[in-house]
C-alpha beads as a LAMMPS data file, in Angstrom:
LAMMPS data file: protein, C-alpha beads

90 atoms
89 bonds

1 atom types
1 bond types

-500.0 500.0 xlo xhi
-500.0 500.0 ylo yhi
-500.0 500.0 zlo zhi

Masses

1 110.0

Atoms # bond

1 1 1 0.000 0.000 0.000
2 1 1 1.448 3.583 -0.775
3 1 1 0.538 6.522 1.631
4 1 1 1.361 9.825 -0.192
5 1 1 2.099 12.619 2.275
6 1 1 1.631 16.181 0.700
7 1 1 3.048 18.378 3.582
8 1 1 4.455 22.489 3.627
9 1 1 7.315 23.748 5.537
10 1 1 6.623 24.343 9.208
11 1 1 3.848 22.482 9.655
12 1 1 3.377 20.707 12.917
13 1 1 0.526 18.526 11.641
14 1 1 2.786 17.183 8.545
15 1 1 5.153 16.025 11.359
16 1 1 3.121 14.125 13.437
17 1 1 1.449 12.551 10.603
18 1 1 5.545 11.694 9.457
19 1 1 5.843 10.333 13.208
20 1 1 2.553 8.416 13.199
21 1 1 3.657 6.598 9.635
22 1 1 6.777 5.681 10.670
23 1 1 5.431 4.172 13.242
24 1 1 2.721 2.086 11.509
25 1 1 5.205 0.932 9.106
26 1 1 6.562 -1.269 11.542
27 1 1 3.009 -3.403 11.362
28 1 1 1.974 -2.635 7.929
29 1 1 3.511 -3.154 4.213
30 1 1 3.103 0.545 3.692
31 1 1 5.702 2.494 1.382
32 1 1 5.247 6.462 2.228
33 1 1 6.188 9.383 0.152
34 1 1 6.603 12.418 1.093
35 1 1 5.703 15.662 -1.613
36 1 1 6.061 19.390 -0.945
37 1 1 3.265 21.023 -1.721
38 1 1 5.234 22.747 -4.083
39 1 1 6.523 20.856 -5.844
40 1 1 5.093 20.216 -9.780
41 1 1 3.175 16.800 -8.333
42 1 1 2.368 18.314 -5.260
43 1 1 0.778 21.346 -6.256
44 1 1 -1.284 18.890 -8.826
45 1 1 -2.240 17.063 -6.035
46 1 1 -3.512 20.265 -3.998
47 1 1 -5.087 21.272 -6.795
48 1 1 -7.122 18.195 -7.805
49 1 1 -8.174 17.453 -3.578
50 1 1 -8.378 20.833 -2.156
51 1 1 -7.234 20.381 1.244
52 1 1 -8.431 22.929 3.546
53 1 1 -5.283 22.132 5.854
54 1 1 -2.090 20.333 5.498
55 1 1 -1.053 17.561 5.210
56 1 1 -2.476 15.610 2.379
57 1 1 -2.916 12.297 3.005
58 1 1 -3.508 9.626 0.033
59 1 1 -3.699 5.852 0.310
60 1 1 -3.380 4.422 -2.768
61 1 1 -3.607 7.494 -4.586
62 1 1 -7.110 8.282 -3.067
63 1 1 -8.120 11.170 -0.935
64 1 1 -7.931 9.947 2.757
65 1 1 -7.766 13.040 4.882
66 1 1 -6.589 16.734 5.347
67 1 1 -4.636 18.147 8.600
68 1 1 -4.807 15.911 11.521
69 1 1 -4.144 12.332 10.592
70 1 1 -6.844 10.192 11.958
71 1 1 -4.498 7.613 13.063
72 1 1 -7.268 5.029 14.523
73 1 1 -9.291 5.200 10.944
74 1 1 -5.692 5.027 9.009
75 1 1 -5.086 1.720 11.488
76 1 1 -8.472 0.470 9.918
77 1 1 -8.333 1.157 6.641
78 1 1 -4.603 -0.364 6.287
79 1 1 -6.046 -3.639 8.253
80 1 1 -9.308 -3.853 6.084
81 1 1 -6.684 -3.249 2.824
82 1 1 -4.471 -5.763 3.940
83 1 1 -7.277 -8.621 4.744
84 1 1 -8.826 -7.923 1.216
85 1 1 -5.235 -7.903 -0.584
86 1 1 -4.645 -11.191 0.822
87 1 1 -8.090 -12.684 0.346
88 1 1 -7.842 -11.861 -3.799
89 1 1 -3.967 -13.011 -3.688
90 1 1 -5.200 -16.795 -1.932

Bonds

1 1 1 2
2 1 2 3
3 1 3 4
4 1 4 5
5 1 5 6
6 1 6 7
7 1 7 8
8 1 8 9
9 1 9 10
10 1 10 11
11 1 11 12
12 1 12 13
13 1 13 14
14 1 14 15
15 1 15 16
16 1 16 17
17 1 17 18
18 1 18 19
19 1 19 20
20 1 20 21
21 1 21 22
22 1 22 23
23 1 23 24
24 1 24 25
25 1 25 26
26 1 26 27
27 1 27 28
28 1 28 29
29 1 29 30
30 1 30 31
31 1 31 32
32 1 32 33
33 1 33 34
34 1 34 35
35 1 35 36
36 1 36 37
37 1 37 38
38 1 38 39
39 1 39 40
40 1 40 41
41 1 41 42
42 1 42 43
43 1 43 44
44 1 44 45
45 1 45 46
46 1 46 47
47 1 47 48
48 1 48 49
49 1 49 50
50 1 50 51
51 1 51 52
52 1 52 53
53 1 53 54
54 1 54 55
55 1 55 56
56 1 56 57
57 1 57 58
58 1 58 59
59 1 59 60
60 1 60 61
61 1 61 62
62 1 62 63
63 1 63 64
64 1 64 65
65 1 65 66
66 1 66 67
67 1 67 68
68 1 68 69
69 1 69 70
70 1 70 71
71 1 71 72
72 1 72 73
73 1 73 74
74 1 74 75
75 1 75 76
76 1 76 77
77 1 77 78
78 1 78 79
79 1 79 80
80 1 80 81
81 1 81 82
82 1 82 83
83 1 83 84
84 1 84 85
85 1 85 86
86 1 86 87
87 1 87 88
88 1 88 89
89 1 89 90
């Protein structure tokens, strides 16, 4: 599963959502990149989702959330990701 992190300079919220994917990594096949928002595919990003607050959070290239990571529903939504991946791969 990529996680696609669209954060700004200075911005408390990016870093704690930075902290809090780091540490789901360590239970879930997640790879995370980071974007400046701008940067050429950040700015398309911000453009297309129109996040009221940074960061932007994507999980597999779809909207998830804007400023505060909602780490409980992100804990979910990897778990329920995960179960289906390996129900369509058995």
């Amino acid at each position: 599963m990529r996680i696609t992190v669209v954060q700004t300079s200075a911005c408390p919220l990016c870093d704690e959502a930075n902290a809090v994917l780091a540490e789901l990594a360590k239970d879930h096949p997640i790879e995370v990149d980071v974007l400046d928002a701008h940067s050429d595919v950040g700015r398309d990003l911000v453009a297309r989702h129109r996040p009221p607050l940074a960061p932007l959070v994507l999980v597999d290239d779809v909207y998830f959330s804007a400023g505060r990571l909602p780490r409980r529903k992100l804990e979910r939504t990897l778990t329920a990701l995960s179960t289906r991946d390996a129900r369509v791969a058995g």
